[in-house]
C-alpha positions, -999 to 999 in steps of 0.1 A, spaced: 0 0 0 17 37 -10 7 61 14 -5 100 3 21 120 10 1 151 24 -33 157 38 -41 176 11 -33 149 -16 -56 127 5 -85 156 9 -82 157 -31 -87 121 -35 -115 117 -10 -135 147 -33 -127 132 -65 -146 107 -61 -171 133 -64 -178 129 -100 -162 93 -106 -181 74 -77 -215 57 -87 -241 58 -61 -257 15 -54 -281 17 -21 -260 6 6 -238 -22 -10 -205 -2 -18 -206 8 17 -210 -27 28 -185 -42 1 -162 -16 17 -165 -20 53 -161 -56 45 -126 -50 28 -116 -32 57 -123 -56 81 -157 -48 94 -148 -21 115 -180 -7 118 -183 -37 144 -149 -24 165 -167 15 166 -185 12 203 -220 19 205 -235 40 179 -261 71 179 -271 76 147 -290 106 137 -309 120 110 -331 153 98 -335 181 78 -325 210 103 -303 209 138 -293 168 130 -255 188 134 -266 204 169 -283 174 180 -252 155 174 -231 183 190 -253 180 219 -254 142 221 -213 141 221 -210 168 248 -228 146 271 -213 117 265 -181 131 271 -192 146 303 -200 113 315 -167 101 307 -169 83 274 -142 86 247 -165 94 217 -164 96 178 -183 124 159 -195 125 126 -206 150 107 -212 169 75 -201 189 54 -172 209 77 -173 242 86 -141 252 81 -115 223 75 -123 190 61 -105 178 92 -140 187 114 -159 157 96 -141 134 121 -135 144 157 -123 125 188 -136 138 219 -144 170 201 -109 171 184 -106 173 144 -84 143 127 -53 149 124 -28 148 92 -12 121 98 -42 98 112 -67 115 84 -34 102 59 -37 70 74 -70 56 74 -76 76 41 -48 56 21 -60 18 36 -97 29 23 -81 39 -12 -62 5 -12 -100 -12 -7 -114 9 -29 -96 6 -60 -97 -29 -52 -127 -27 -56 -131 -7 -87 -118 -32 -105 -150 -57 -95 -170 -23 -110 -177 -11 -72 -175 28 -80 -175 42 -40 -189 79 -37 -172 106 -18 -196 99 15 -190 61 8 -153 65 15 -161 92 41 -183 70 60 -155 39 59 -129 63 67 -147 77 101 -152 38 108 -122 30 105 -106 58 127 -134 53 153 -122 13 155 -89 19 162 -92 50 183 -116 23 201 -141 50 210 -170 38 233 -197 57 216 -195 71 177 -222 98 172 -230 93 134 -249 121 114 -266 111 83 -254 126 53 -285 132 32 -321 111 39 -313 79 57 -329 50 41 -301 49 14 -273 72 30 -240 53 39 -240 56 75 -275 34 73 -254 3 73 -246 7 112 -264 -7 138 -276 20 165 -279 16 202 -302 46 192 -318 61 162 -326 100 166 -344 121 141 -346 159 145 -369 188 124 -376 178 88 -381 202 65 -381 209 27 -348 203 16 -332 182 -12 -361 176 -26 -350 159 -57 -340 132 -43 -361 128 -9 -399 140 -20 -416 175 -25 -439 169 4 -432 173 44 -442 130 45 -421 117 21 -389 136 30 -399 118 66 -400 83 48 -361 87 39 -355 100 71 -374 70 89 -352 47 67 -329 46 100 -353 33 121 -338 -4 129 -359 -34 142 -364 -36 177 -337 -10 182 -349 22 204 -360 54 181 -358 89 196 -377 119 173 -385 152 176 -422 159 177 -436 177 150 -458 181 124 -491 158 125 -481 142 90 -445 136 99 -448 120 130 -474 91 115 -448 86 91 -420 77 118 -453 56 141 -462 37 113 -423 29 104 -415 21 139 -447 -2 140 -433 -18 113 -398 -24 129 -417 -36 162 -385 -4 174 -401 14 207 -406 48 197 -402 78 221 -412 115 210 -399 140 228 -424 156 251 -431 196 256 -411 218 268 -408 251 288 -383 275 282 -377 293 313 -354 323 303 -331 332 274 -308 362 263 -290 363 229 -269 334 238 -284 307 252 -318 297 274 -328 277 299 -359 252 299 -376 223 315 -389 193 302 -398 161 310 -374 129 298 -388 94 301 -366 77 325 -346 109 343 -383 128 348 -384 168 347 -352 181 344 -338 218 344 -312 223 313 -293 251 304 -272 256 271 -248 278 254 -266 277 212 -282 307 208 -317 306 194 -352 293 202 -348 260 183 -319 247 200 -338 241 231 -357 217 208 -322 202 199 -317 202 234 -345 185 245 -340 160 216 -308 147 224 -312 148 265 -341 123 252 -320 98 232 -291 106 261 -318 95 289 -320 60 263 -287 51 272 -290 46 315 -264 76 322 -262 98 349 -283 123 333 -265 151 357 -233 144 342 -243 144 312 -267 179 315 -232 193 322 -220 184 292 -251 195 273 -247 229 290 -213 232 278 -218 217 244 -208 242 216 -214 239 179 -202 268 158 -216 282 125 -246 282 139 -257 315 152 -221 323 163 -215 357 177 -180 368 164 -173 404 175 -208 421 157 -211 398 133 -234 364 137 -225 337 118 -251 310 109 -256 283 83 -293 284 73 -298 275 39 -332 263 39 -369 283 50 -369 264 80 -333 272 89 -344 308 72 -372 315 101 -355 303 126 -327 329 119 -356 355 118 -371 348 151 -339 354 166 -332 385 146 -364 401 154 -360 389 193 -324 398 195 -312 423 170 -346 447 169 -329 475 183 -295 472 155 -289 481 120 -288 445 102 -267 441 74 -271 405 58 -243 393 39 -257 360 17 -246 336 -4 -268 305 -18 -265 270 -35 -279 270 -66 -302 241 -64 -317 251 -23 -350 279 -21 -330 314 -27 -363 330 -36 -381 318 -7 -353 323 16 -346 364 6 -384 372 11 -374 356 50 -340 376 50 -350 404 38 -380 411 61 -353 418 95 -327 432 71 -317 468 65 -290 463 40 -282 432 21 -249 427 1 -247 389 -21 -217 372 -29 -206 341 -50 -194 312 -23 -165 290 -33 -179 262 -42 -190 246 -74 -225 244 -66 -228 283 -53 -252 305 -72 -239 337 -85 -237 366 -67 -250 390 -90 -280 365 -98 -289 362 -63 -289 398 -56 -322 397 -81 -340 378 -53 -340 413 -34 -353 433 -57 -327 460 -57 -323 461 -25 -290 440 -26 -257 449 -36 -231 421 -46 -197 414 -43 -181 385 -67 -159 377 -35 -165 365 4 -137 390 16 -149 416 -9 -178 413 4 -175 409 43 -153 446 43 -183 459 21 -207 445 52 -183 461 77 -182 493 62 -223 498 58 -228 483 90 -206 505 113 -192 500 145 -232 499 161 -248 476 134 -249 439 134 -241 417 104 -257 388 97 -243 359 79 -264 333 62 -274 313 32 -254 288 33 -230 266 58 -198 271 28 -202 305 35 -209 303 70 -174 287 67 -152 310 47 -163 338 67 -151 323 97 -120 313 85 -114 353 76 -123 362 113 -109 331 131 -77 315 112 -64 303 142 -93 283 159 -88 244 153 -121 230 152 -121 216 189 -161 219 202 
């Protein structure tokens, strides 16, 4: 086996595979795993979670508790923030080069082993084989595994949960899932496994038959999580109570900004009461839990990765809470194939000044073409730096900018105002 020689080389490969990989239910995944050694047995107990909006939080959540209780934990997730690195964290800590060179080399060895049988992996295939591997030899005790896109056929739906957890679903990716709320639900329902405990977020009427009737089906006890109370909250956090199956009413505090987290909250102090902890431990952790990109303070400017009208309103309730009494200036940057229209008439409604701008990445819509989803009210800049200094300048040293549109942009804004942080949560 020949090594990559940098991180970089191996970050290439990994993303090629992008447009050579060809997508077969969950069989690459398995033939992979299976080449490997089946280390997706070796990878402690899994939590495996799905969703449209806060799946990322959730896990976030989930990982800070487990931690606090003393575990040694893997976390998965996608896409990164900032480095590629962040997909795969130990105890909150990114991959490093040399152990991201490492596993990334024995899964090219299997896989182009297996491209010559015709077994084309995908870029999440090799991902998903790659935090498996890791997670085996790091011998983790839980690996908290966030679906990449549905569930049903996503890679990660080839583990075998100690818990299955799914959080808000919403309208998003709906070529491939479904263009109604219930059958975006059915892919996400996919991970329900038989007999094996599910934990969901309780929602709209439609969606929640969907995951009954699945977990009926899978003869998988089902527990929705109940209402709950938020008690006080500030521009950085709340605190609520709610009432958890096993541990009864508890008091939580956390540290995400934003109405919907205490959903997230709730959600994974639900599927964390599943596993017989000490649920005080692990509230600590939940307290403490951090998750950034996602309505991130960073000096006056709030960084957040909605991309979607759900993620969209949720950014607007806090605006108009939080930032009623500011001059907002919304720097935004979309994909081409997510709700742009849909998502400026939400933007624009708590924004004063909006400037667009092209993110880097081959999907992003143009900058210039967005700003005619504000009907002149948006100037555009072809750049993310061009763009953030143009933000700066018309929002002053009293206004607030606000950053959303998309989580690549979230990104490469935060890399211009933190290059130093590391990607530790």
């Amino acid at each position: 086996m020949i090594e990559f020689l940098t991180a970089q080389a191996a970050i290439d490969w990994v993303n090629g595979a992008r447009w050579k990989g060809e997508k077969n239910g969950l069989e690459n995944t398995r033939a992979l795993l299976q080449a490997l050694g089946h280390p997706e047995t070796r990878m402690g107990r899994v939590i495996h979670v799905a969703g449209t909006n806060g799946k990322g939080s959730t896990c976030a959540l989930i990982d800070a508790g487990l931690r606090a209780c003393g575990f040694r934990t893997g976390l998965f997730t996608s896409p990164y923030l900032c480095r590629f690195h962040e997909r795969i964290r130990v105890d909150g800590v990114p991959i490093s080069d040399d152990d991201l060179i490492s596993v990334a080399s024995r899964v090219r060895a299997a896989a182009e082993k297996l491209a010559e049988e015709g077994v084309k992996c995908t870029t999440f295939e090799l991902l998903t084989a790659m935090a498996c591997l890791h997670y085996a030899e790091r011998r983790v005790d839980f690996s908290v595994m966030e679906v990449g896109m549905g569930g049903r056929l996503d890679s990660t739906n080839v583990l075998s949960p100690e818990v299955s957890v799914i959080a808000a679903i919403g309208m998003d990716h709906m070529a491939r899932l479904g263009n109604t709320p219930g059958e975006i639900a059915a892919e996400k329902a996919g991970i329900i496994k038989p007999e094996t405990p599910a934990v969901v977020l309780s929602q709209d009427a439609d969606v929640m038959a969907v995951f009954r009737e699945r977990a009926r089906e899978m003869r998988a006890p089902l527990f929705e999580t109940a209402e709950y109370e938020i008690i006080e909250s500030d521009a950085y956090g709340c605190t609520f109570a709610a009432e958890l199956p096993a541990a009864g009413l508890v008091r939580q505090t956390i540290s995400l900004p934003g109405a919907h987290q205490a959903a997230n909250a709730c959600l994974a102090l639900t599927a964390l009461d599943r596993l017989n902890l000490d649920m005080s431990r692990a509230g600590e952790g939940v307290s403490r839990a951090k998750w950034p990109g996602r309505l991130e303070w960073v000096g006056n400017v709030l960084i957040d990765g909605a991309h979607n009208p759900q993620g969209a309103r949720a950014l607007k309730t806090y605006a108009e809470k939080h930032l009623k009494d500011r001059r907002v200036v919304l720097l935004t940057g979309m994909m081409q194939d997510k709700q742009h229209a849909l998502c400026a008439d939400i933007f624009s409604s708590f924004a004063d000044e909006i400037v667009t701008t092209s993110v880097s990445w081959p999907r992003a819509l143009d900058a210039f073409k967005l700003a005619e989803d504000y009907h002149g009210r948006a100037v555009s800049e072809a750049s993310v730096p061009a763009a953030l200094s143009r933000a700066r300048r018309m929002a002053g040293e009293d206004g607030a900018i606000v950053v959303a549109g998309s989580i690549y942009l979230a990104g490469d804004v935060r890399r211009l105002l933190l290059p130093d942080d590391d990607g530790r949560i």
